[in-house]
N, CA, C and O atoms as a Tripos MOL2 file, in Angstrom:
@<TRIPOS>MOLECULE
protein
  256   255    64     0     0
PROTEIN
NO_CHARGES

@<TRIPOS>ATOM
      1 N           0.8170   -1.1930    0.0000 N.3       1 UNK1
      2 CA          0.0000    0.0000    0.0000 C.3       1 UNK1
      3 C           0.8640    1.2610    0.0000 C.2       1 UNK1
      4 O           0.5060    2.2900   -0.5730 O.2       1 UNK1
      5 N           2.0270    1.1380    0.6730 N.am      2 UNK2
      6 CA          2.7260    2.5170    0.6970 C.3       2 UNK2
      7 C           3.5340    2.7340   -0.5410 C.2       2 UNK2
      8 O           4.1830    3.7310   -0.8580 O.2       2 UNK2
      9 N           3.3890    1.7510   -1.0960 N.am      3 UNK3
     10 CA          4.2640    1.9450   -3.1430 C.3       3 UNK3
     11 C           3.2650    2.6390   -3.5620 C.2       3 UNK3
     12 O           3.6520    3.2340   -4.5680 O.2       3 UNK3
     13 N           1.7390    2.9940   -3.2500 N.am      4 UNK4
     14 CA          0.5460    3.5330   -3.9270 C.3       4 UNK4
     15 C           0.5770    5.0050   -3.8770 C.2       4 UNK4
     16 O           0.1450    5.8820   -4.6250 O.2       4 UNK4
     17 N           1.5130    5.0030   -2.2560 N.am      5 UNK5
     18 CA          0.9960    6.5060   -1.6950 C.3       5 UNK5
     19 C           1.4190    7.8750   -2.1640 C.2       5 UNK5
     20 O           0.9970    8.9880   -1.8510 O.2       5 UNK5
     21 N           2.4560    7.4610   -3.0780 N.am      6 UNK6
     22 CA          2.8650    8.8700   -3.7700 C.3       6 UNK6
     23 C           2.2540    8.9800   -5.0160 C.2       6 UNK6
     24 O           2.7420    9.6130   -5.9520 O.2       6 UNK6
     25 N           1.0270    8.2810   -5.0540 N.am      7 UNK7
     26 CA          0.2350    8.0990   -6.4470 C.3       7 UNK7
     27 C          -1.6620    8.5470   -6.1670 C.2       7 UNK7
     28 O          -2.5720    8.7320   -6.9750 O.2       7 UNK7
     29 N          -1.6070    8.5900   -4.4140 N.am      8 UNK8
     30 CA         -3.0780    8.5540   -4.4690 C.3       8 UNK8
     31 C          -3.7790    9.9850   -4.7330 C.2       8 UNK8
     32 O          -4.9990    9.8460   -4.8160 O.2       8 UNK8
     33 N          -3.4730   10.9390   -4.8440 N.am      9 UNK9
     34 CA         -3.6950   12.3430   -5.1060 C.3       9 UNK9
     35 C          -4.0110   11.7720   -6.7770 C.2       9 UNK9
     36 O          -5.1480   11.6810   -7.2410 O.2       9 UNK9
     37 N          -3.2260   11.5570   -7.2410 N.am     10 UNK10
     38 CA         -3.4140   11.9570   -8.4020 C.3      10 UNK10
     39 C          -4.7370   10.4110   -9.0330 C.2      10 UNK10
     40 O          -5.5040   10.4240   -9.9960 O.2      10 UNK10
     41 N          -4.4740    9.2370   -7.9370 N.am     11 UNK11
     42 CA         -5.8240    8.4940   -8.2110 C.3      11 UNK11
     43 C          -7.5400    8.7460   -7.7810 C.2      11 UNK11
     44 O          -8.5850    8.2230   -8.1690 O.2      11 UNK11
     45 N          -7.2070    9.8330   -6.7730 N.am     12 UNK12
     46 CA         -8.4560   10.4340   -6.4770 C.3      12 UNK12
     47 C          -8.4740   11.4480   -7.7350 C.2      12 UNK12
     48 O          -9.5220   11.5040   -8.3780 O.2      12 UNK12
     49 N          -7.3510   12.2770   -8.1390 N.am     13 UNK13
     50 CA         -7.8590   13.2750   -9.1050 C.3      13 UNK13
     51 C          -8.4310   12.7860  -10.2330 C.2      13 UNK13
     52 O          -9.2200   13.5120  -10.8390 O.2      13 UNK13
     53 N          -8.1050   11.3180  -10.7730 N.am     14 UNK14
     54 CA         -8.7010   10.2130  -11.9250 C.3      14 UNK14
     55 C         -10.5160    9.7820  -11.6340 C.2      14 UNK14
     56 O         -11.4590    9.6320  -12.4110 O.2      14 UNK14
     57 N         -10.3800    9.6890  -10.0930 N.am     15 UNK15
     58 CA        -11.9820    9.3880   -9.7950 C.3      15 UNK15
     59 C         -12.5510   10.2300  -10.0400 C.2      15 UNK15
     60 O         -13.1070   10.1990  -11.1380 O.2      15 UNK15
     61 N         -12.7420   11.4840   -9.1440 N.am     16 UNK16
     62 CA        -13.1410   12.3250   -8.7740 C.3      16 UNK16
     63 C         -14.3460   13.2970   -9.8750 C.2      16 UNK16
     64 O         -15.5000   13.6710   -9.6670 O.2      16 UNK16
     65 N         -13.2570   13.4760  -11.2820 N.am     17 UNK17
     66 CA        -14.3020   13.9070  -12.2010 C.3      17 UNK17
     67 C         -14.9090   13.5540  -12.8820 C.2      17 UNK17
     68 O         -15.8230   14.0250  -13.5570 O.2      17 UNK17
     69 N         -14.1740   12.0720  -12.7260 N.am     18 UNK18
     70 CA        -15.2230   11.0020  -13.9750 C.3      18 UNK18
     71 C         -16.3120   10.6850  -13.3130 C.2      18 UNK18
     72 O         -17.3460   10.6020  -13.9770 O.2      18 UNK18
     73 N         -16.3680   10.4530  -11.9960 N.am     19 UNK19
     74 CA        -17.2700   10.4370  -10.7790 C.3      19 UNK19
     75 C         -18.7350   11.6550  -11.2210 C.2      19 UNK19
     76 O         -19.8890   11.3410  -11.5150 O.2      19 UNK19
     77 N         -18.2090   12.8590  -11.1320 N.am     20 UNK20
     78 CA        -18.8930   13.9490  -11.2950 C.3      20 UNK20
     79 C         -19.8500   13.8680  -12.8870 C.2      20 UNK20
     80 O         -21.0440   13.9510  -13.1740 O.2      20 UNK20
     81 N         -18.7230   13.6870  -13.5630 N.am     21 UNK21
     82 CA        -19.3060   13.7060  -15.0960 C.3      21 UNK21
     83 C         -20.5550   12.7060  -15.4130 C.2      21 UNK21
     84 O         -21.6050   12.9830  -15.9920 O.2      21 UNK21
     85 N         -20.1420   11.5030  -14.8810 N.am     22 UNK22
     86 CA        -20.9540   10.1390  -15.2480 C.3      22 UNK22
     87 C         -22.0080   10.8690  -14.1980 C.2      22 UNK22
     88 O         -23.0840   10.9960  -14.7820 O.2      22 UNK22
     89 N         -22.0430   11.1650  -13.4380 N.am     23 UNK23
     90 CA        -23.7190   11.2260  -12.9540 C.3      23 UNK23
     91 C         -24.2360   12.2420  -13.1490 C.2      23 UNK23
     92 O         -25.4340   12.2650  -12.8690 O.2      23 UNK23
     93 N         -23.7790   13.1950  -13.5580 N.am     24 UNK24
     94 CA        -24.6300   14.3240  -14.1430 C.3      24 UNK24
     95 C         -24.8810   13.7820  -15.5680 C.2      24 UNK24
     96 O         -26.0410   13.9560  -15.9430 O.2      24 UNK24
     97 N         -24.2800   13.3290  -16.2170 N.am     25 UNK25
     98 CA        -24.3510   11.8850  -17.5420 C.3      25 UNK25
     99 C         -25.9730   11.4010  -17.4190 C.2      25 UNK25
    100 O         -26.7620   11.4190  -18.3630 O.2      25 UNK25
    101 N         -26.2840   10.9680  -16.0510 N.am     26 UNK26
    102 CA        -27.3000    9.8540  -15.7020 C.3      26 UNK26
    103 C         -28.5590   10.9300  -15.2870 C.2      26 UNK26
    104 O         -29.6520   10.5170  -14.9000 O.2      26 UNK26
    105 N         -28.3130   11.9980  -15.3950 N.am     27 UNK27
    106 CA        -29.7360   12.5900  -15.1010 C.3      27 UNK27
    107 C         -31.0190   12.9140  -16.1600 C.2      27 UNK27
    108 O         -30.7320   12.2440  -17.1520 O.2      27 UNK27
    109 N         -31.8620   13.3780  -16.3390 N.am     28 UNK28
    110 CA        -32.9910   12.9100  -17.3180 C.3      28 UNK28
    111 C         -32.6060   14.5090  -17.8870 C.2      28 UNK28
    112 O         -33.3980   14.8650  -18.7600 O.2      28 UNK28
    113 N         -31.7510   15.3330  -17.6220 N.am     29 UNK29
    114 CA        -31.6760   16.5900  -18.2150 C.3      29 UNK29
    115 C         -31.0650   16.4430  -19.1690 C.2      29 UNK29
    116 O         -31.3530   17.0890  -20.1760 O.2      29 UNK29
    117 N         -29.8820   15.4200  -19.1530 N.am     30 UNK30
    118 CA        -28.5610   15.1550  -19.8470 C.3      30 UNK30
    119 C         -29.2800   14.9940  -21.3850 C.2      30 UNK30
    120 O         -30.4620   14.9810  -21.7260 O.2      30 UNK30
    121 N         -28.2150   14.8980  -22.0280 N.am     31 UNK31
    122 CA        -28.3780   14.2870  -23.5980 C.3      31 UNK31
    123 C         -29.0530   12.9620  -24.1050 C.2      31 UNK31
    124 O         -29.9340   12.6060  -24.8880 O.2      31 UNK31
    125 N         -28.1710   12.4450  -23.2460 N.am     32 UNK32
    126 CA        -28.9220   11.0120  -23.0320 C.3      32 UNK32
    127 C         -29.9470   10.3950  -22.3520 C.2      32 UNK32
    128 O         -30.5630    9.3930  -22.7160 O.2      32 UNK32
    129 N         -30.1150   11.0940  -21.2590 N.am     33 UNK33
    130 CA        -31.3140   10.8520  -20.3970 C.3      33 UNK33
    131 C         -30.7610   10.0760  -19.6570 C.2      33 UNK33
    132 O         -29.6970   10.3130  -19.0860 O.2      33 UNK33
    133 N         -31.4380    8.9960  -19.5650 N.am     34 UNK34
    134 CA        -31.2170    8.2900  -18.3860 C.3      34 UNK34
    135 C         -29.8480    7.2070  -18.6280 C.2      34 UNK34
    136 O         -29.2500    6.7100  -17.6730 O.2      34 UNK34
    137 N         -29.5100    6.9690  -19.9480 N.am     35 UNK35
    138 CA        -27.7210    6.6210  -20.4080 C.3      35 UNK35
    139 C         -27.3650    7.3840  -20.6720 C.2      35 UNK35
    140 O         -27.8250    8.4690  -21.0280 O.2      35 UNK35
    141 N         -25.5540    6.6140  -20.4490 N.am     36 UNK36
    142 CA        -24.4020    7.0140  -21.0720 C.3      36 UNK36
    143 C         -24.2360    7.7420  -22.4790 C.2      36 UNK36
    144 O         -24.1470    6.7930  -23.2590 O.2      36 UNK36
    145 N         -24.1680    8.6490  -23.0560 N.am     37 UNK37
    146 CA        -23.8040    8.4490  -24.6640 C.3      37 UNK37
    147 C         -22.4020    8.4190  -24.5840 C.2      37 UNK37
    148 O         -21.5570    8.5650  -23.7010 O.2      37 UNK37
    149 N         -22.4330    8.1030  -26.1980 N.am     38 UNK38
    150 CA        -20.4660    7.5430  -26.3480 C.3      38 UNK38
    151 C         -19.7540    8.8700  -26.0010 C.2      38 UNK38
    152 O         -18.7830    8.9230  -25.2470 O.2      38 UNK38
    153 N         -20.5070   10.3040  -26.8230 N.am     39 UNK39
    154 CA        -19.8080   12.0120  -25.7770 C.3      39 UNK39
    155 C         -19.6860   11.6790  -24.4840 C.2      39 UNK39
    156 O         -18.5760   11.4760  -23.9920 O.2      39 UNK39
    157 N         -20.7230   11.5910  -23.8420 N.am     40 UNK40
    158 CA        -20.4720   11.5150  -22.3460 C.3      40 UNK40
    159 C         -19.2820   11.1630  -21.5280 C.2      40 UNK40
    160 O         -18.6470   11.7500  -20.6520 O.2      40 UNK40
    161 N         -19.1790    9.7640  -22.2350 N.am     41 UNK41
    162 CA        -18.1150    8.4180  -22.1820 C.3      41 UNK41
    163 C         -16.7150    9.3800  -21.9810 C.2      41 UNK41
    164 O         -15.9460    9.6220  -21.0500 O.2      41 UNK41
    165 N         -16.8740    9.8690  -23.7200 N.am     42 UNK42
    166 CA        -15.4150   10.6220  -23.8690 C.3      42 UNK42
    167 C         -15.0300   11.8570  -23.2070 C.2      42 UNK42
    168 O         -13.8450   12.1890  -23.2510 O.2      42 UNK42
    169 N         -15.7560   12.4740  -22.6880 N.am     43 UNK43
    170 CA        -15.9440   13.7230  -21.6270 C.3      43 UNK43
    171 C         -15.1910   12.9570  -20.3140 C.2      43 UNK43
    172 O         -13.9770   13.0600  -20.1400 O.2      43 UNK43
    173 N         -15.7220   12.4860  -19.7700 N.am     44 UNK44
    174 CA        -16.0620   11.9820  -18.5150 C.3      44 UNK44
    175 C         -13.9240   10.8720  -19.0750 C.2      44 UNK44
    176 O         -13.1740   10.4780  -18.1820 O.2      44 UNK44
    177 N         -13.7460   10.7830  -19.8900 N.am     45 UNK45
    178 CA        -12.6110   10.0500  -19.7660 C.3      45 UNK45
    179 C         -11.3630   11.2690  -19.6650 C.2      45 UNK45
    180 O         -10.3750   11.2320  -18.9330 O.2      45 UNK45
    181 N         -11.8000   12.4960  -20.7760 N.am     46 UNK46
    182 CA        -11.1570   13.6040  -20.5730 C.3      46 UNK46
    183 C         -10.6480   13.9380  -19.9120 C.2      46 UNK46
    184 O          -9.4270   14.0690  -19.8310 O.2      46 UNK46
    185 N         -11.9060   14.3190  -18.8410 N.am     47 UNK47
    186 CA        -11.7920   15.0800  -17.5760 C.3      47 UNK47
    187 C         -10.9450   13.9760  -16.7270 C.2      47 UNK47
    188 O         -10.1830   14.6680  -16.0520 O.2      47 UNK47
    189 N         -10.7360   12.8320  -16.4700 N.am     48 UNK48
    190 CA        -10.4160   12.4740  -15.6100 C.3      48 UNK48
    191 C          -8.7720   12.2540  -15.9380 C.2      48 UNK48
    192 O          -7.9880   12.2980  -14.9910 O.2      48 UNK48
    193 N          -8.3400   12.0460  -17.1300 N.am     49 UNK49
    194 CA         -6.9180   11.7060  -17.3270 C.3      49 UNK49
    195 C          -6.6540   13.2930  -17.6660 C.2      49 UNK49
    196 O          -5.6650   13.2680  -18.3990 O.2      49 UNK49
    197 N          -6.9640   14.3480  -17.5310 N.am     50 UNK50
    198 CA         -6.7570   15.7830  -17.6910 C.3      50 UNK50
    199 C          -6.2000   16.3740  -16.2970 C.2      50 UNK50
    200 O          -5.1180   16.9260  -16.0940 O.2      50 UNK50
    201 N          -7.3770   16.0660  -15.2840 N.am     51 UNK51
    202 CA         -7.4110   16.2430  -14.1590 C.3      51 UNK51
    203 C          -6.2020   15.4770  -13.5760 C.2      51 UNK51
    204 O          -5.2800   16.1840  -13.1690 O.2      51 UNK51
    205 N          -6.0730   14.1760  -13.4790 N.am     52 UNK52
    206 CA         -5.0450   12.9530  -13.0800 C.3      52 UNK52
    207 C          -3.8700   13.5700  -13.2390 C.2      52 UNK52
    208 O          -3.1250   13.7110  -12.2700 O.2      52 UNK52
    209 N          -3.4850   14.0890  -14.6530 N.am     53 UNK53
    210 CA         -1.8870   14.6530  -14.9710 C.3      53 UNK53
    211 C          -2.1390   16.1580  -14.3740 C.2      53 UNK53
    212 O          -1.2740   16.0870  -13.5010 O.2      53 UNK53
    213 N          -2.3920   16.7560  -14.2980 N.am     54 UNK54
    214 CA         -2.5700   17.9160  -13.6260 C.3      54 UNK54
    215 C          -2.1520   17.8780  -12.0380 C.2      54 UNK54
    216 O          -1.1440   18.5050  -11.7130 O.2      54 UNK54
    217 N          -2.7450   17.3080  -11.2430 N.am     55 UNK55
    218 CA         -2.5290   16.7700  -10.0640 C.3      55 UNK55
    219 C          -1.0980   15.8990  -10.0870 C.2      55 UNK55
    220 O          -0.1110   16.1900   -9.4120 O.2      55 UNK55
    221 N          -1.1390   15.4430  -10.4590 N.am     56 UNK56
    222 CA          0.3160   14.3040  -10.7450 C.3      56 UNK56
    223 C           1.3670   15.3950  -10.8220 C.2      56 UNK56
    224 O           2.2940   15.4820  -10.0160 O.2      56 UNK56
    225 N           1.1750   16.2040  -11.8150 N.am     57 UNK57
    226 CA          2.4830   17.5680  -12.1910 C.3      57 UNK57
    227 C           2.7130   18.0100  -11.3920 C.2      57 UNK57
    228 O           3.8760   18.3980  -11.2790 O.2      57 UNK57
    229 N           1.6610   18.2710  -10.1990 N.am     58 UNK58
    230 CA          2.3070   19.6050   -9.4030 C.3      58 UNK58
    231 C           2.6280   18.7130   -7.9030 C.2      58 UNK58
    232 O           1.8850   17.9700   -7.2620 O.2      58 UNK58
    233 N           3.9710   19.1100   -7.6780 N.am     59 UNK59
    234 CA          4.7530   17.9410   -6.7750 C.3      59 UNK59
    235 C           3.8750   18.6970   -5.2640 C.2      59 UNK59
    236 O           3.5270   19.8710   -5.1350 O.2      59 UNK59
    237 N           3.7200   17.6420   -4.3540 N.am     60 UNK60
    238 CA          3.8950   17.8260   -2.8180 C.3      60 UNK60
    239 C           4.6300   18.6100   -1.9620 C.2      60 UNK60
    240 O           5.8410   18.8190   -2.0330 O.2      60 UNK60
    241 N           3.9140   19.0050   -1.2120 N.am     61 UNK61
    242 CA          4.5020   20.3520   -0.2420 C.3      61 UNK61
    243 C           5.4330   19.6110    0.5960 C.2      61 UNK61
    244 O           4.9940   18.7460    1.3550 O.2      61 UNK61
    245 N           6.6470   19.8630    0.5330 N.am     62 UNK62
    246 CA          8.0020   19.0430    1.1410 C.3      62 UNK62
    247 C           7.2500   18.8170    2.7610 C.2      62 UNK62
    248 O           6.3150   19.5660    3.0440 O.2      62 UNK62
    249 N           7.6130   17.9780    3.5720 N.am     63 UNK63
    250 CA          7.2580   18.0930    4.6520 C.3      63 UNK63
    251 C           8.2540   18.8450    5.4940 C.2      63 UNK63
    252 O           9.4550   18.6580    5.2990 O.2      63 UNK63
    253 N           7.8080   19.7360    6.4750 N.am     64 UNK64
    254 CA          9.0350   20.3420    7.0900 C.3      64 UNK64
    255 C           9.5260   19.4670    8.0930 C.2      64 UNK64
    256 O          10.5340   19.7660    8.7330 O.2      64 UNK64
@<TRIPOS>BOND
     1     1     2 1
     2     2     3 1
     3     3     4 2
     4     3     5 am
     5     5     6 1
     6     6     7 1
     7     7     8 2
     8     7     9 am
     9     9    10 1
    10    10    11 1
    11    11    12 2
    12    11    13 am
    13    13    14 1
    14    14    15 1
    15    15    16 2
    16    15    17 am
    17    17    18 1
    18    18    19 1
    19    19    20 2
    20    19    21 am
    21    21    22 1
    22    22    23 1
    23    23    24 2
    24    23    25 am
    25    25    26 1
    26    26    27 1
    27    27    28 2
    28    27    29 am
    29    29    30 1
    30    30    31 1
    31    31    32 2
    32    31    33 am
    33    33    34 1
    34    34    35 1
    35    35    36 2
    36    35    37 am
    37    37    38 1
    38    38    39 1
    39    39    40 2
    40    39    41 am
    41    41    42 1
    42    42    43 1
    43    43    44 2
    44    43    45 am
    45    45    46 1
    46    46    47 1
    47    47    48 2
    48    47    49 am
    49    49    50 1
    50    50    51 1
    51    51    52 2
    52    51    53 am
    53    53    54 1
    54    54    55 1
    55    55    56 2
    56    55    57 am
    57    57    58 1
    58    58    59 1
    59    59    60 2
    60    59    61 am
    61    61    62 1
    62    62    63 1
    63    63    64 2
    64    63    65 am
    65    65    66 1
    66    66    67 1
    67    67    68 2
    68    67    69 am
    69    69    70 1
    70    70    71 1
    71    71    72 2
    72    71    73 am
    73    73    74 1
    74    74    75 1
    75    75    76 2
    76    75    77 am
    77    77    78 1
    78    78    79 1
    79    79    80 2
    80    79    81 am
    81    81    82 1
    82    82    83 1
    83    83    84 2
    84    83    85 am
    85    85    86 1
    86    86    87 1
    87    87    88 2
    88    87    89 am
    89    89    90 1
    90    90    91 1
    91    91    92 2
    92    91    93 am
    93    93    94 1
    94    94    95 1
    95    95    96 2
    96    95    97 am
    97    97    98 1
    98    98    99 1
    99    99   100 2
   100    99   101 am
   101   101   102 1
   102   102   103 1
   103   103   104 2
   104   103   105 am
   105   105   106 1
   106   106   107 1
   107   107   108 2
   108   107   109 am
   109   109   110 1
   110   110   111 1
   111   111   112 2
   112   111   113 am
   113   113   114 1
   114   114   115 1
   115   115   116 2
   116   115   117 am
   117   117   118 1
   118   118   119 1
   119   119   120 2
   120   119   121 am
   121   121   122 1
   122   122   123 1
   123   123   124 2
   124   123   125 am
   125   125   126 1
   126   126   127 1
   127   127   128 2
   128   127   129 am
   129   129   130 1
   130   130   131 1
   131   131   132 2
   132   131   133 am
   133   133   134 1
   134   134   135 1
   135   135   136 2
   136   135   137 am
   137   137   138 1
   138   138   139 1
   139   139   140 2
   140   139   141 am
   141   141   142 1
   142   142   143 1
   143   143   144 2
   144   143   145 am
   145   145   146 1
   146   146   147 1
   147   147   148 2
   148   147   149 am
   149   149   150 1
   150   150   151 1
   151   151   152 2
   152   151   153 am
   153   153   154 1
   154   154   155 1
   155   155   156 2
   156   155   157 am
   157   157   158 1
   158   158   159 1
   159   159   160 2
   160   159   161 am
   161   161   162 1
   162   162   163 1
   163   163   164 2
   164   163   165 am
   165   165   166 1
   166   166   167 1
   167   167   168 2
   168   167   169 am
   169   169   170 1
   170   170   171 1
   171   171   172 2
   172   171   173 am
   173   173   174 1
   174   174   175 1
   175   175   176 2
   176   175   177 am
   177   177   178 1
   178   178   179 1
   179   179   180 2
   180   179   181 am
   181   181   182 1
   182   182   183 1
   183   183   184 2
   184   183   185 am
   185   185   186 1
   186   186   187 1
   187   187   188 2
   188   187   189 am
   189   189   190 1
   190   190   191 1
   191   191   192 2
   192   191   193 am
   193   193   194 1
   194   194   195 1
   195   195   196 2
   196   195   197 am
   197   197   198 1
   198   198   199 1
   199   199   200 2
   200   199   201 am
   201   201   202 1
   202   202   203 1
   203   203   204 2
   204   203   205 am
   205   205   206 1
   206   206   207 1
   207   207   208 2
   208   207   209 am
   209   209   210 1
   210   210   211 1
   211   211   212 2
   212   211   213 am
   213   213   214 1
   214   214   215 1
   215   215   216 2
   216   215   217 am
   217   217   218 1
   218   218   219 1
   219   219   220 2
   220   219   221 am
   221   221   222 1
   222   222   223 1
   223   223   224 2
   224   223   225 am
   225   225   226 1
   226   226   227 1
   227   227   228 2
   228   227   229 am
   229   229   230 1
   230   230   231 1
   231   231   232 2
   232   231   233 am
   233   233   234 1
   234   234   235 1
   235   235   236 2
   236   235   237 am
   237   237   238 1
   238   238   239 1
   239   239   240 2
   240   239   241 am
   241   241   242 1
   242   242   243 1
   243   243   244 2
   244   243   245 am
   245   245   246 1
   246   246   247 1
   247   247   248 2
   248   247   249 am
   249   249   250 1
   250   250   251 1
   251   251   252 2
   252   251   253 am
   253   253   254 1
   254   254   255 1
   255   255   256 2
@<TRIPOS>SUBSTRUCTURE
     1 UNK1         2 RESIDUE 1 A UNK
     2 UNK2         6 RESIDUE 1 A UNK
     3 UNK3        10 RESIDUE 1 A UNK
     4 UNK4        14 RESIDUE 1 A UNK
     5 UNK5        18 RESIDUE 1 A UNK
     6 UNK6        22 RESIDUE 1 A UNK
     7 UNK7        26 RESIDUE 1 A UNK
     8 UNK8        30 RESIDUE 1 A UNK
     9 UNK9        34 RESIDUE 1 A UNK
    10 UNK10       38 RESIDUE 1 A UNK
    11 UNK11       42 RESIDUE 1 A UNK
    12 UNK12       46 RESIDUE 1 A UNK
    13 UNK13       50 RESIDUE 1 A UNK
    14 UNK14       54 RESIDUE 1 A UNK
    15 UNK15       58 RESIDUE 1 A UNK
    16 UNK16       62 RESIDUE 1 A UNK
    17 UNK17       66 RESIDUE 1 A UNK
    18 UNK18       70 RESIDUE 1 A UNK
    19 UNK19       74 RESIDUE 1 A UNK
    20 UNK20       78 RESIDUE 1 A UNK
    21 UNK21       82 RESIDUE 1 A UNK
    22 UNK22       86 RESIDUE 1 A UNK
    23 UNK23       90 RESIDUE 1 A UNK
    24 UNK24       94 RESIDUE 1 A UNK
    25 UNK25       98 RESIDUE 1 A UNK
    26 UNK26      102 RESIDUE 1 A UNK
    27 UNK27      106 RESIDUE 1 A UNK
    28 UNK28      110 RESIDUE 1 A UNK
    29 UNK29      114 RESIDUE 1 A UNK
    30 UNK30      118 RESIDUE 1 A UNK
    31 UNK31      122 RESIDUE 1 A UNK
    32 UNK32      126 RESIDUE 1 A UNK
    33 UNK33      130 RESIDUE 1 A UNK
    34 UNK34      134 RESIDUE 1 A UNK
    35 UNK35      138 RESIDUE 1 A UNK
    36 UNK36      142 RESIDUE 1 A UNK
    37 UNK37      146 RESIDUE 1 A UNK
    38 UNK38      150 RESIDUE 1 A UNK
    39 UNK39      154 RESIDUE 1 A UNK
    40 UNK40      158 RESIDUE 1 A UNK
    41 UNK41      162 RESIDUE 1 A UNK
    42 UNK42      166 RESIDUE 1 A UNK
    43 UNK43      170 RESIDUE 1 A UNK
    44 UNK44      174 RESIDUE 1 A UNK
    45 UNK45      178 RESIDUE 1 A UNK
    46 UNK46      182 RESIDUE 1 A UNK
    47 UNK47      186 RESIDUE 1 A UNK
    48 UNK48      190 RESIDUE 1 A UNK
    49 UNK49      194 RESIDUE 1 A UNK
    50 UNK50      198 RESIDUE 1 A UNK
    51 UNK51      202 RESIDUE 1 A UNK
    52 UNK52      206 RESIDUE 1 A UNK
    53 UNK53      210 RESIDUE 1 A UNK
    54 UNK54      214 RESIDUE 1 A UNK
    55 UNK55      218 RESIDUE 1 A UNK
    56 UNK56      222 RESIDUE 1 A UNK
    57 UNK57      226 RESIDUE 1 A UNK
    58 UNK58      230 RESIDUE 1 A UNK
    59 UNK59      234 RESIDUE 1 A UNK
    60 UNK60      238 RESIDUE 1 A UNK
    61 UNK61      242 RESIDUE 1 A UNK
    62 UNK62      246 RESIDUE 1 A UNK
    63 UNK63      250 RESIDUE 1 A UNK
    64 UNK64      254 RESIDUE 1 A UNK
């Protein structure tokens, strides 16, 4: 588990918006309604490997 830990920031930043995307995805407002469409899909994959390297780039506050 501790080989993970200089990785979990940036595995929550991978959840986090695909998380967000896919269920606003699933609401009856969406495009799709109550599915996925293949946009959605690719949005929702965007955001999350966008977000992931973003987070990943910007290094940790040294510990003092």
């Amino acid at each position: 588990m501790n080989a993970l830990a200089p990785y979990f920031k940036a595995i929550v930043g991978f959840i986090a918006p695909g998380a967000v995307v896919l269920t606003s995805a699933v609401t009856e407002g969406s495009a799709g309604g109550v599915a996925v469409t293949p946009g959605e899909v690719i949005t929702a994959l965007c955001a999350t490997v966008i977000t992931a390297a973003a987070v990943y780039a910007v290094p940790n506050k040294p510990s003092a």
